[in-house]
N, C-alpha and C positions, 0 to 999 in steps of 0.2 A: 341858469336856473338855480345853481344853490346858491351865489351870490342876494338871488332876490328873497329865497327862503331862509336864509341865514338874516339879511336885513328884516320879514318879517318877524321872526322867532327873538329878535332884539329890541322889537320897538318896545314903547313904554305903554301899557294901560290901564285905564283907572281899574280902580276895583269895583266898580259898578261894571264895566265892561266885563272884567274876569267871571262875574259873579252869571252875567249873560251866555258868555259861552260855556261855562261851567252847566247851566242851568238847562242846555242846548246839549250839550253829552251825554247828561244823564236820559233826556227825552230821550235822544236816541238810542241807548244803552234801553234802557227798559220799556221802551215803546208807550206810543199816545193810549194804546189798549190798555195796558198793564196800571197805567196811571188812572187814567178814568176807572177802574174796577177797583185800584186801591184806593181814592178818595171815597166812591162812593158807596164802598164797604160791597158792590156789586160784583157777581160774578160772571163772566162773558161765558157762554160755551160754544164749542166751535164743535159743528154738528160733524163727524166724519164717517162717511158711507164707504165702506169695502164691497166691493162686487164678487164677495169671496159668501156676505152675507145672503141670508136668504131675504127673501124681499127689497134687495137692493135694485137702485135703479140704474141698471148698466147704460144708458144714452150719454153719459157726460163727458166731457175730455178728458182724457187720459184714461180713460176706461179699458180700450182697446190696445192690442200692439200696437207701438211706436204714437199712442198718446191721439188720433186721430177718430 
C-alpha cells in the first residue's frame, strides 16, 4: 500500500489537473453552503429549535434520551 501511494504522490500532473483538485479542497474545506451564500452575497440560516425553549416542538429526533 505505500509502495502504490508513494507512486501516486510521484506522478506528474498538468497544472490544469492541480488547479482541479486544488479547486476540489477548497469545496470541501468551506462547503457548497458557504460558497453559494458567498457568491450570492446571500445569507443561509439554519433554524435551530432547543427543547429547553418554550414553544419548542419536542417530537423530533434527538429530542428524547438516547436521541429516540
Amino acid at each position: 500500500m505505500h509502495a502504490r501511494m508513494r507512486d501516486q504522490l510521484n506522478t506528474e500532473i498538468t497544472r490544469k489537473q492541480f488547479l482541479q483538485y486544488l479547486a476540489g479542497a477548497v469545496l470541501m474545506v468551506l462547503g457548497l453552503e458557504n460558497l453559494i451564500s458567498l457568491l450570492t452575497g446571500g445569507k443561509f440560516e439554519r433554524r435551530i429549535v432547543y427543547v429547553n425553549q418554550p414553544g419548542a416542538n419536542a417530537d423530533g429526533f434527538g429530542t428524547r434520551r438516547f436521541g429516540v
